[in-house]
C-alpha positions as CSV (number, residue, x, y, z in Angstrom):
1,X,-35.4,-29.9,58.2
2,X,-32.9,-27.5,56.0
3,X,-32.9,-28.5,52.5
4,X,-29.1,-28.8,51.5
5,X,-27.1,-25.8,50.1
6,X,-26.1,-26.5,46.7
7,X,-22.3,-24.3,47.1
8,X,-19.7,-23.4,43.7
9,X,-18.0,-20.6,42.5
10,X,-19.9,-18.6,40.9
11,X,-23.2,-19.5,42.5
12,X,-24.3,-20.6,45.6
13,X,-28.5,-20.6,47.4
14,X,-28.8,-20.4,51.0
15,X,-31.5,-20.5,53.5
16,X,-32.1,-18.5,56.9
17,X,-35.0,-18.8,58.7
18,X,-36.0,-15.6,60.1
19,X,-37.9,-15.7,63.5
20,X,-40.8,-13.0,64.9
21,X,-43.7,-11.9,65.6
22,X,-44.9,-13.3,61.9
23,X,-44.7,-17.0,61.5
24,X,-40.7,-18.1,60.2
25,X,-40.1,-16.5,57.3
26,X,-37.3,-18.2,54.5
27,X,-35.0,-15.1,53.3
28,X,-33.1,-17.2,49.8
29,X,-29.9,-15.8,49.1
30,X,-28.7,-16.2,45.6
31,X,-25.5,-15.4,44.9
32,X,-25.8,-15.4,41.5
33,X,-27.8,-12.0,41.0
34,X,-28.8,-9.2,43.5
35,X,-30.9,-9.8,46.5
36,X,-34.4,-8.9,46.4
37,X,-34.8,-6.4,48.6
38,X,-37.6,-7.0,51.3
39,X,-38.2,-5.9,55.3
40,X,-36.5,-9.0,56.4
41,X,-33.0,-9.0,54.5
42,X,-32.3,-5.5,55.6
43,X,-29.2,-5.5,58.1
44,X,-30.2,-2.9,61.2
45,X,-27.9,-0.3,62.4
46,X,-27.7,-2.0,65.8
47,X,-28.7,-5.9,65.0
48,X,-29.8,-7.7,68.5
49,X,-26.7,-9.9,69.0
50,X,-27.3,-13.2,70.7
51,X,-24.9,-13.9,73.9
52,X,-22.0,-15.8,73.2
53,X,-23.8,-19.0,76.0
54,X,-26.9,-19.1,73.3
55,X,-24.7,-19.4,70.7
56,X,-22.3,-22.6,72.4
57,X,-25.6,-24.4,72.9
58,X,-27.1,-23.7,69.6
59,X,-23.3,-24.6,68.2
60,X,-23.5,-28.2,70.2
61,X,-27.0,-28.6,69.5
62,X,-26.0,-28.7,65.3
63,X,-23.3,-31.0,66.0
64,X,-25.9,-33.7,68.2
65,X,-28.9,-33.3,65.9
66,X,-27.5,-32.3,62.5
67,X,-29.5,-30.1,59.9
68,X,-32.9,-29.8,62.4
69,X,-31.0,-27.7,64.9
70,X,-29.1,-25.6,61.6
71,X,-31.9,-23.3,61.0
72,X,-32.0,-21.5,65.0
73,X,-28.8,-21.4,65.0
74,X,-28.1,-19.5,61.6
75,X,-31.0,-16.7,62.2
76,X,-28.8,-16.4,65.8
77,X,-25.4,-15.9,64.1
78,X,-26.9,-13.4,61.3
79,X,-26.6,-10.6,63.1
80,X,-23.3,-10.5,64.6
81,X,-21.9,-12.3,61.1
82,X,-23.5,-9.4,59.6
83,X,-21.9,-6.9,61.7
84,X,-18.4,-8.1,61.2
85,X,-18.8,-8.6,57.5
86,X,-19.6,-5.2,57.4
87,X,-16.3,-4.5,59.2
88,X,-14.3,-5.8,56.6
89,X,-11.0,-4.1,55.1
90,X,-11.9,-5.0,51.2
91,X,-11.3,-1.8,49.5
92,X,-14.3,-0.7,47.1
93,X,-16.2,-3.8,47.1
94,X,-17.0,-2.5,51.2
95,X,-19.4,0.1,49.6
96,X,-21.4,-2.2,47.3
97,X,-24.9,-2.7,49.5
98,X,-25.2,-6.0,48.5
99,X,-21.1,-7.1,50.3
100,X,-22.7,-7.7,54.0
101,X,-25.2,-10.3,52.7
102,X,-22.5,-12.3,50.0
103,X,-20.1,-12.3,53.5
104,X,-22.7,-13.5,55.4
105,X,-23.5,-16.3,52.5
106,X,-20.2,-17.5,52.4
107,X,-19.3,-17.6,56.3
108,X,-22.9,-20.0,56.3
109,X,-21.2,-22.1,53.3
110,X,-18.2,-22.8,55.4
111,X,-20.2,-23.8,58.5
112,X,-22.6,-25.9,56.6
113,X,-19.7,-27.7,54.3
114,X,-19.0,-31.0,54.9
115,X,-21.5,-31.9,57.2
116,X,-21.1,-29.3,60.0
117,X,-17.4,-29.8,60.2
118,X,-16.2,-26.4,61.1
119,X,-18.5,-26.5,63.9
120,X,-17.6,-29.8,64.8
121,X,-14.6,-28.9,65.0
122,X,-15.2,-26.0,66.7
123,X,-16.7,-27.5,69.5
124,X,-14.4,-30.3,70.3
125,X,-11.4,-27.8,70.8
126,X,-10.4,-27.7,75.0
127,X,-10.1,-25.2,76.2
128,X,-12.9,-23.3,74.2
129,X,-11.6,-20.7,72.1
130,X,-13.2,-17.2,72.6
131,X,-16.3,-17.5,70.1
132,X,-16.8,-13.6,68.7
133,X,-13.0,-13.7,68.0
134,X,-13.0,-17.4,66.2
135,X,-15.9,-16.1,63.9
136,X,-14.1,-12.3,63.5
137,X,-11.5,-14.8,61.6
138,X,-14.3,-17.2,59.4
139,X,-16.0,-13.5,58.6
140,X,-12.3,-12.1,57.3
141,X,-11.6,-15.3,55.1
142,X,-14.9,-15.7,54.1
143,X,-14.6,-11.9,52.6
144,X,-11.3,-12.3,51.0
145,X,-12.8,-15.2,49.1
146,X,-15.6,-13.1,48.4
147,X,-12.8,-10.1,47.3
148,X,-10.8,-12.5,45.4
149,X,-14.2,-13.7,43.1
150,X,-14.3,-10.3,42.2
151,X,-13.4,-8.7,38.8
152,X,-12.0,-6.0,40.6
153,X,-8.9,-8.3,42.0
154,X,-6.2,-8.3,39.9
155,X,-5.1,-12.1,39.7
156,X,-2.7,-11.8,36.7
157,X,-0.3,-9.3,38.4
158,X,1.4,-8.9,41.4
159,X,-0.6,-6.4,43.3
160,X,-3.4,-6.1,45.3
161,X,-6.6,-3.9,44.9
162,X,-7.2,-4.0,48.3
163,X,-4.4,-4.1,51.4
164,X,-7.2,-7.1,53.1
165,X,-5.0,-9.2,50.6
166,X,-2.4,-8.9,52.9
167,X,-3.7,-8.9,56.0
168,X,-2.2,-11.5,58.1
169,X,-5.8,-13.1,58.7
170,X,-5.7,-14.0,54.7
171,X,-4.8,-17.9,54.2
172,X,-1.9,-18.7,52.0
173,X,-0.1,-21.5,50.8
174,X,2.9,-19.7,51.2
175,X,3.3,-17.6,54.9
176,X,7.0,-16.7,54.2
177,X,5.6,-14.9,50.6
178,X,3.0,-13.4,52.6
179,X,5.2,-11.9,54.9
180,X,7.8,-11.1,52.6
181,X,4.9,-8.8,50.7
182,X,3.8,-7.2,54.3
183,X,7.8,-6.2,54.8
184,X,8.2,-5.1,51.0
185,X,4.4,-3.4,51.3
186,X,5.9,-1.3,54.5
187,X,9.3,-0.5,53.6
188,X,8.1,0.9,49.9
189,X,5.1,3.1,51.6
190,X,7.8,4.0,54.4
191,X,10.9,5.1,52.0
192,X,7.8,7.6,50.3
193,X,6.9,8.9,53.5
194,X,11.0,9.5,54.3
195,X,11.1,10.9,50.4
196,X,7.9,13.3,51.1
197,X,9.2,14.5,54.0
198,X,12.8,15.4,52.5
199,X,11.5,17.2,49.5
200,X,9.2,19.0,52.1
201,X,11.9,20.1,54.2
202,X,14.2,21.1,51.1
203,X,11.5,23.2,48.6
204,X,8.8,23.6,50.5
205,X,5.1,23.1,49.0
206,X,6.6,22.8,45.8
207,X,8.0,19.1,46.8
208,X,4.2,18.4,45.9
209,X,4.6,19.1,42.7
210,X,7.8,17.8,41.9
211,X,7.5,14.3,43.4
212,X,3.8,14.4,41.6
213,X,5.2,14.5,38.2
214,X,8.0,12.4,39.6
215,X,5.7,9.6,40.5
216,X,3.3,10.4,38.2
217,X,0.2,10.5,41.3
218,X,-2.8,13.3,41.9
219,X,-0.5,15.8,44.1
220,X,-2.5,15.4,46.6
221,X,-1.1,12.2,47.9
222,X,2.4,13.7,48.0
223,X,0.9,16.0,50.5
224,X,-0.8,13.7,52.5
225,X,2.5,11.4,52.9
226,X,4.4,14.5,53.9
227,X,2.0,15.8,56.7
228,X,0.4,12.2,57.7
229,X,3.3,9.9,57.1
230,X,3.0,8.2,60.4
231,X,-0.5,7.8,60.9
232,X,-0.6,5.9,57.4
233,X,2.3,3.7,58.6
234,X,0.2,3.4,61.6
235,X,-2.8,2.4,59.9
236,X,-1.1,0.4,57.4
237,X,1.0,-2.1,60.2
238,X,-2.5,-2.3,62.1
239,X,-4.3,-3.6,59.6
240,X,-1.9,-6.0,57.7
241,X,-1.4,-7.2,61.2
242,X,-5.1,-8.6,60.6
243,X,-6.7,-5.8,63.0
244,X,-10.0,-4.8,62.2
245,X,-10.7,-1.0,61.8
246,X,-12.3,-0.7,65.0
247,X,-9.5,-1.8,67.1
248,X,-7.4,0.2,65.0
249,X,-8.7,3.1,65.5
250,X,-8.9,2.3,69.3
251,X,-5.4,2.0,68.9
252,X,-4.0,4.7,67.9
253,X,-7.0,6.9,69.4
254,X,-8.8,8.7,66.4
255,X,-11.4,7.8,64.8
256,X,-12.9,4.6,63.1
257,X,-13.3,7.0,59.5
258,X,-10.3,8.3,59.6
259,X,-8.8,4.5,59.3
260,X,-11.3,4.2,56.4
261,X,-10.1,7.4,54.9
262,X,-6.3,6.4,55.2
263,X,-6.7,3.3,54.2
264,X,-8.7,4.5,51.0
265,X,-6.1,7.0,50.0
266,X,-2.9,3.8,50.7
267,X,-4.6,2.1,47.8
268,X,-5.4,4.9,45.9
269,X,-1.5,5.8,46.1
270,X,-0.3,2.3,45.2
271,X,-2.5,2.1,42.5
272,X,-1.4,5.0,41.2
273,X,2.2,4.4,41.3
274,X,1.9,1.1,39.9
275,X,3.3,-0.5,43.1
276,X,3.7,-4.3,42.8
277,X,6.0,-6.6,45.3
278,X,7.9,-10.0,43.7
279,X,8.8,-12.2,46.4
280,X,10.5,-15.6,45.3
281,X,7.9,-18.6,46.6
């Protein structure tokens, strides 16, 4: 039987048992401090994902017999949770090694809260929603809770570290402010791509210059807006449409790093230029 996860804030102890050739192993994941590294809680490249009909029956089999079917079913869901939490849009905190595993932590929270009800829930919807999407969704929320517990996040002023704050996968209490941001987010990156381009047509490489001192950014980013304006409004739309980098990328047909890239330098930029969106909520 799984002992119960004792969840809060700042702290929160969870339990997957990890099946192989070695009898079950129990990997603990506390939240509270960096994991102990060891050979089990190491993510692979290329995890063994468990079909989607495994995963419906282990689903059904937590909601008939409770917390004795809760351990199969989590070391079955670790690696595809795992891959999609390392998927996530959430700026600098994607780099930390130790992101995949507090993702992974908190998407377990949410299916364990509340005796099973997200997956109770889950499984009484007709028709059946399509499973890898429904969890692509827990994985994003469950990183922008993860984001937003972060010192990095900026809760005191009205702008985002990372663009994942926008995305339209992020739950708020207010859609309309949401969307309001999105449009203000677009328009400002927009009229700087117009403004680039203009300067570039009128003086030439020294627009770089002039709109860096201007805006007071690394000139570099002037450049970038003037040569790559619509591939960051591209990028930008896709992914505050909720879109994951990978379908991005297929989207617009380059690569998966170059989404990364772009979406590395859009914060960078509006970071720089101080850029901040009021909408009246």
């Amino acid at each position: 039987m799984w002992d119960p996860v004792a969840w809060s804030t700042h702290r929160a102890v969870g339990f997957l048992v990890l099946r192989g050739a070695a009898p079950p192993t129990c990997l603990v994941m506390d939240i509270g401090r960096p994991f102990e590294r060891t050979h089990m809680d190491r993510v692979p490249s290329a995890p063994h994902l468990v079909p989607d009909q495994t995963l419906w029956q282990l689903l059904r089999a937590v909601v008939a017999d409770g917390d004795a079917a809760w351990p199969p079913l989590l070391a079955a869901l670790e690696p595809m949770v795992a891959l999609f939490a390392r998927r996530q849009p959430i700026g600098r905190l994607r780099d930390r090694e130790d992101t995949p595993r507090e993702i992974v932590a908190r998407v377990f929270a949410r299916l364990y809260a509340r005796d099973y009800a997200a997956v109770r829930k889950l499984c009484a919807m007709d028709p059946a929603p399509e499973l890898r999407a429904w969890l692509r969704v827990l994985v994003r929320r469950s990183a922008i809770d993860y984001m937003r517990e972060a010192p990095e996040f900026e809760r005191s002023a009205n702008r985002w570290v990372s663009l994942a704050t926008l995305s339209s996968g992020a739950p708020s209490p207010d859609p309309d402010s949401l969307a309001g941001k999105r449009s203000e987010l677009l328009s400002f990156v927009r009229a700087s791509v117009n403004r680039a381009r203009t300067e570039l047509a009128e003086h030439g490489e020294l627009a770089y210059t002039r709109l860096a001192l201007e805006w007071k950014v690394a000139r570099i980013h002037v450049r970038r807006l003037a040569t790559r304006g619509e591939q960051y409004l591209a990028v930008l739309s896709g992914v505050l449409e909720g879109h994951s980098y990978p379908e991005v990328a297929e989207r617009l047909a380059i690569t998966r790093r170059e989404v990364e890239l772009t979406v590395r330098y859009l914060e960078e930029l509006l970071r720089e230029r101080g850029f901040s969106a009021t909408v009246a909520g």
